[in-house]
C-alpha positions in Angstrom: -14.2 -27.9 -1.3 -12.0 -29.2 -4.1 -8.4 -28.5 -4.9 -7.1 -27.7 -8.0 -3.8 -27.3 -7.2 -1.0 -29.8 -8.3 0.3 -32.4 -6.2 4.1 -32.5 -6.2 5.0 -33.9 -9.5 2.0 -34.3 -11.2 1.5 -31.7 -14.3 -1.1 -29.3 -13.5 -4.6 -29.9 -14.9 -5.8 -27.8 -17.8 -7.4 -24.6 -17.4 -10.9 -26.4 -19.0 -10.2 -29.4 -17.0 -9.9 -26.8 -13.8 -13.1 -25.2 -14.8 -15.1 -27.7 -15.5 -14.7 -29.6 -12.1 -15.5 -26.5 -10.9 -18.8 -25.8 -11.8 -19.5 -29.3 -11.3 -18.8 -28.8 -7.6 -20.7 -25.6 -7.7 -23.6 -27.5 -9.3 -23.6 -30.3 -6.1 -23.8 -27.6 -3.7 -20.1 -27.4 -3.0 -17.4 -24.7 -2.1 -14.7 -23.5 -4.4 -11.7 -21.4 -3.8 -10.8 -18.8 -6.8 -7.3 -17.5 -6.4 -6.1 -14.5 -8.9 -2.9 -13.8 -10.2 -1.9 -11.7 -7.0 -3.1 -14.6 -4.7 -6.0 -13.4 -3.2 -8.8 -15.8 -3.4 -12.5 -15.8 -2.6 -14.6 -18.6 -1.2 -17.8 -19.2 -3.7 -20.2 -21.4 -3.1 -23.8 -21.1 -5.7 -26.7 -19.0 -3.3 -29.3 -21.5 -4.0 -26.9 -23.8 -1.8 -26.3 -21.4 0.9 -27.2 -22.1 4.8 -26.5 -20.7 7.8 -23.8 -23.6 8.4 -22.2 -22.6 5.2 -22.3 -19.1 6.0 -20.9 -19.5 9.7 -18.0 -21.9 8.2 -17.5 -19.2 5.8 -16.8 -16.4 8.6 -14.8 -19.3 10.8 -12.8 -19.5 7.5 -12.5 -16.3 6.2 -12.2 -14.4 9.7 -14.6 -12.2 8.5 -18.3 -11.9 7.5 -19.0 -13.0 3.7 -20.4 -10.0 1.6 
């Protein structure tokens, strides 16, 4: 999974900077966090890289089952 979020004092990425490593990590297969303004947040990943591992570490994360 990667993590955009600062690191204390470091400036925070750019929103295209942010996006882009994101759909790189989508495009290897990887998980991403998206987090609205509110902070509720969704665990993506792309379907064509979806197992059964990924979904049971989704509902061991999530504490519920992924819809």
């Amino acid at each position: 999974m990667i993590d955009a979020s600062p690191s204390a004092g470091t400036p925070p990425p750019s929103a295209l900077v942010t996006v882009d490593r994101t759909i790189a990590e989508l495009r290897r297969g990887g998980a991403v966090i998206i987090i609205d303004h509110s902070g509720q947040g969704m665990l993506i990943q792309s379907g064509e890289a979806l197992t059964e591992d990924s979904l049971t570490r989704f509902r061991h994360l999530a504490g519920v089952a992924p819809c």
